[in-house]
N, C-alpha and C positions, 0 to 999 in steps of 0.2 A: 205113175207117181208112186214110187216105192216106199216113201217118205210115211205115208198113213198108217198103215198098220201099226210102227214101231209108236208113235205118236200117240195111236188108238189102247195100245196095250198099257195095260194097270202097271207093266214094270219099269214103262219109261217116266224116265224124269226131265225130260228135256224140256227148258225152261222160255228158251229164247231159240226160233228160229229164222235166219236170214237166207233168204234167197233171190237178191238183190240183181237182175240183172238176168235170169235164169230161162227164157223165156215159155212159163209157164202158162199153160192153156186153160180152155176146159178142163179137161181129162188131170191135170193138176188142184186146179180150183175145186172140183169136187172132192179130190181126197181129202183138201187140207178142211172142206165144210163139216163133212164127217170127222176127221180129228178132232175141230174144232165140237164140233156135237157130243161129242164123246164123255161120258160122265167121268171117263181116268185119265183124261189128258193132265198135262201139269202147265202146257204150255201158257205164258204170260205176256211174251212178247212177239210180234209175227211183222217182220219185213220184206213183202213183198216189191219195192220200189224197182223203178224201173223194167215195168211187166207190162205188157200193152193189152190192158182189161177192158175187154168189151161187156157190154151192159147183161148177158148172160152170165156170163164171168163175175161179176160183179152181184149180182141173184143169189148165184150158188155161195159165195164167201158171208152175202149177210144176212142167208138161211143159217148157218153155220154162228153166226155173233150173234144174232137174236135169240139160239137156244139156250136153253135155261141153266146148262152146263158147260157151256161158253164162260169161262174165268181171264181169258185175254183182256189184258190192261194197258198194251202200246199198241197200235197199229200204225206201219208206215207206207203211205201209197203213194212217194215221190215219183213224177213222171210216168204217168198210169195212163194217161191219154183220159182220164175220167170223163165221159158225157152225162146229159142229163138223166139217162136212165141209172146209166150206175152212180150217179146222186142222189137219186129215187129211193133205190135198192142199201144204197146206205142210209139214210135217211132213216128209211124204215127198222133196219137193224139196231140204230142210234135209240129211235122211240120206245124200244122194248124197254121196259122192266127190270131186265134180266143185264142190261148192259153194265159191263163192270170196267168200259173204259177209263183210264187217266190220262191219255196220251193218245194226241192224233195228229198224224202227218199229213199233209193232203197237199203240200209243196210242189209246184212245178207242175201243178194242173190249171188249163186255161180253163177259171170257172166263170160261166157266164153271171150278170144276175139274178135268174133261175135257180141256177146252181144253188150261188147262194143264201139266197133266197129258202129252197127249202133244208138246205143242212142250216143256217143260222138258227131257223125257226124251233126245230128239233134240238141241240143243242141246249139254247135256251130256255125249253119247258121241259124237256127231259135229259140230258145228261150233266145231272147235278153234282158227278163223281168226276167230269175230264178236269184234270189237273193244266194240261199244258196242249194248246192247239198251235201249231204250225200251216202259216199257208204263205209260205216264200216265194213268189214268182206266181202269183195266181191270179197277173189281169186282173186287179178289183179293182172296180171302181165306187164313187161315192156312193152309189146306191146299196152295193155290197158291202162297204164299209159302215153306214145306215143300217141296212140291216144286223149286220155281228154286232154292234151298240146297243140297237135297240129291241135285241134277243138276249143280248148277256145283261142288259139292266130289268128286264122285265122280273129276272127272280133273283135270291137270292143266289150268288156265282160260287164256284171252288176254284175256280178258274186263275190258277197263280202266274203262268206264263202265255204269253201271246206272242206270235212273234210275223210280222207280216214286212219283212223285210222285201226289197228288192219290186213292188208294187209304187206306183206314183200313185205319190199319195198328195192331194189336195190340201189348204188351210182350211177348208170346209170339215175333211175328214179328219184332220188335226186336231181341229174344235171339237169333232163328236168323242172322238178318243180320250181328248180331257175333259169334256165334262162327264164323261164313263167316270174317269177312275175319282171325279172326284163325290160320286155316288155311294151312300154307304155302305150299297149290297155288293158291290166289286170289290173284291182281295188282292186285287193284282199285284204281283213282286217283282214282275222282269220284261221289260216291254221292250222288244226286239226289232228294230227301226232302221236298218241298214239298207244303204243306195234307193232311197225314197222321196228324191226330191225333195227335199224337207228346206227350209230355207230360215231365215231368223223370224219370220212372223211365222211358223212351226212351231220354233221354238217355246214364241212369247207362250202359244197356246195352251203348252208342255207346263212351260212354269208354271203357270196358273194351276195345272194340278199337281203340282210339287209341292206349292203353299198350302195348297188343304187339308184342313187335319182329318179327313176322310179318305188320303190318300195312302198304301202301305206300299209303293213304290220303290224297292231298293237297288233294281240295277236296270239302268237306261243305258241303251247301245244305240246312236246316232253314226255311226262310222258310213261315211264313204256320200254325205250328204254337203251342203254348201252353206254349213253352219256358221262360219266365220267368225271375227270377234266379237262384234255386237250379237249374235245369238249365243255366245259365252258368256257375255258380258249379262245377260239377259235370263240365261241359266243359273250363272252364279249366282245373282242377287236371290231366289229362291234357295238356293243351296244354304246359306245364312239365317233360314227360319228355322225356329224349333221345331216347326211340324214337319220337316221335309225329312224322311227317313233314307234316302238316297244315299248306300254304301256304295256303289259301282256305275263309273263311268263310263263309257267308252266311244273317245270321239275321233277314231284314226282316219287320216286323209278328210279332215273338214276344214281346209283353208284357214287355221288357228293362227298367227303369228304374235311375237310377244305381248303385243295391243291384249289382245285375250289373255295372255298367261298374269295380269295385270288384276283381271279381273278375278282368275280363278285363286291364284293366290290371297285373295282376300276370302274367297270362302273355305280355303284350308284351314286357314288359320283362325276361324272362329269358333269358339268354344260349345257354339252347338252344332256342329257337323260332325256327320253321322259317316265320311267322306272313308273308305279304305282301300279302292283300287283307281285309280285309275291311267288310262289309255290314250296318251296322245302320240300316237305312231304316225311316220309320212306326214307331219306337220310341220313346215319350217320354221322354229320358232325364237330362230338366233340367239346370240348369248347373251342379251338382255332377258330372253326368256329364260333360259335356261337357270340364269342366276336368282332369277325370282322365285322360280318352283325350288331350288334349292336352300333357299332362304328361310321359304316358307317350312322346308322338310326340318328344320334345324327347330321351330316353335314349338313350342310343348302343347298348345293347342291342336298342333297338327298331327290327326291318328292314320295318318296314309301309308298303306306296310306293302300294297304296292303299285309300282310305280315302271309304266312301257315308254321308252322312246326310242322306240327302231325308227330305221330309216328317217331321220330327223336333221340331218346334215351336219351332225356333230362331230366336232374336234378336239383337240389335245387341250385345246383354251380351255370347252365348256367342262371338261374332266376335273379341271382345277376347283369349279366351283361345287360339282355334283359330290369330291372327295370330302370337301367340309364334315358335310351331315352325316358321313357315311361312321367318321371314326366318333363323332361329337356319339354322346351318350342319352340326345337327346330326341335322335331320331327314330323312328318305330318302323323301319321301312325294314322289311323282311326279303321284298323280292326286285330285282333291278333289273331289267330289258333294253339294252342297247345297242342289240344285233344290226346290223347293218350301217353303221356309223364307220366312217373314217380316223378313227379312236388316234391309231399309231403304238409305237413304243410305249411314247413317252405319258402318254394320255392313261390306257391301260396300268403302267407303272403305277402313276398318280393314284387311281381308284382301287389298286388291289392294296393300297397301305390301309384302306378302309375297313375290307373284309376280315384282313389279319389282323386288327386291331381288337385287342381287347374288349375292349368299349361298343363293338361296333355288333348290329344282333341280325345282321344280312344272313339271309340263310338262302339264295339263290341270285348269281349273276352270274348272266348273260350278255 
């Protein structure tokens, strides 16, 4: 591993390194522990993902984070094969003192309840500094998901992103998650929920922490779940409280059809929506939808600046409606996403009188 020296020496500055797929050993893992030991390293970011770290490997890298001249602030350990020992051995690195993480990947390891079990515990009484934890694909179950709740509300969190997408996740663990954020020691900003089995009694349990004025919740990602209209429906009515700080939506391929676009356009247009992106991509939401969210974009109450509907099954019709808002002076819509749509000529034609309009404050379409 020729990589340490240059790392270890006082004249490098290298800030961020990735070596993502490389398939790094021992005889790796040691140099980058002394790098990382190194009282002149600069390094802040280290990607190791996709390395298959055995629990000795795993030893050596969190002798390395636990010393006191360890300044790494991201680590990403996607698809590491992680066992319980190198859980252990991270764990331990975690509990130091000295830990200056913000940022942890741990995505695409099958962790047992063990697992996490003891990274939760750790986590939660000491690393008071991670900003953003990722565990995408990581087999958790209730018990797992029990425990990250009941390790992140024990102290007070810094904890702003979470993102445990791509795990089934139960209305059990639904429920612990809202009543998490509606805790007043959790800060959380961006709660990442993608292909989670998530269903409208998910939902109801989501809203519930959207209504709390203990919640600072601003971008909810449901995409690829079987949300439908009544868990829109269900959503939205949360969306219409003052306390609900919710800028960013994103609910692509969740079975939505105008039935929901019904609902949601009622919470655009309410004068307390905090509402500025969102996301209904792979949604069929035919031209009764279409016409609604368009309607809604033309309100002066409505501060939505961006707005995705790929793949949505749109035509030259719904182009007629989406160009209204586009030239009207009333709209705040900045960015417009309608890649994959059957537009045509004459459809296209229709919405670029929008862009070239005077009036009109588009500053991206697609």
């Amino acid at each position: 591993m020729l990589l340490s020296p240059g790392l270890a020496n006082n004249l490098s500055e290298l800030g961020t390194l990735k070596l993502i797929g490389c398939g790094v050993t021992n005889e790796g893992c040691a140099a980058l522990a002394s790098a990382l030991a190194s009282n002149t390293s600069h390094l802040r970011e280290l990607d190791l993902s996709q390395n298959s770290l055995n629990d000795l490997e795993m030893i050596m890298l969190s002798a390395g984070l636990e010393n006191p001249s360890c300044r790494l602030e991201k680590l990403k350990l996607l698809s590491c094969g992680l066992t319980e020992g190198g859980c252990a051995a991270l764990s331990s690195a975690l509990a130091s003192n000295s830990s200056h993480l913000r940022e942890l990947d741990l995505s695409e390891n099958s962790l047992s309840y063990l697992h996490t079990m003891l990274l939760f515990d750790v986590i939660g009484k000491h690393c008071w500094k991670l900003e953003a934890l990722k565990l995408v694909s990581c087999s958790c179950t209730d018990e797992g998901c029990a425990a990250l709740v009941s390790a992140l509300r024990s102290n007070p969190s810094h904890l702003r992103e979470l993102d445990l997408s791509k795990n089934n996740l139960s209305y059990l663990d639904m429920t612990l998650l809202s009543a998490a954020m509606e805790n007043h020691c959790w800060k959380l900003e961006t709660l990442k929920l993608k292909d989670c089995g998530i269903t409208e009694e998910g939902c109801a349990a989501l809203a519930s922490a959207l209504r709390s004025n203990h919640s600072h919740l601003i971008e909810l990602d449901l995409s690829g779940n079987k949300v439908g209209d009544f868990g829109v429906q269900i959503l939205s009515a949360a969306l219409e409280i003052p306390y609900c700080k919710l800028g960013t939506l994103k609910l692509v391929s969740c079975d939505i059809t105008d039935n929901g676009c019904v609902a949601l356009v009622s919470a655009l247009r309410s004068n307390h929506s905090h509402f500025r992106n969102l996301d209904l991509s792979g949604n069929k939401l035919g031209n009764l939808g279409i016409k609604l969210l368009s309607d809604a974009l033309e309100n002066p109450y409505c501060k939505v600046e961006t707005l995705k509907l790929n793949d949505c099954d749109l035509t030259d019709e719904d182009c007629v409606s989406l160009a209204s808002p586009l030239i009207l002076n009333f709209s705040n819509l900045r960015e417009l996403d309608l890649s994959e749509n059957k537009l045509g000529d004459s459809g296209v034609k229709l919405l670029l009188a929008g862009p070239e309009s005077h009036l009109s404050k588009l500053a991206t379409f697609k």
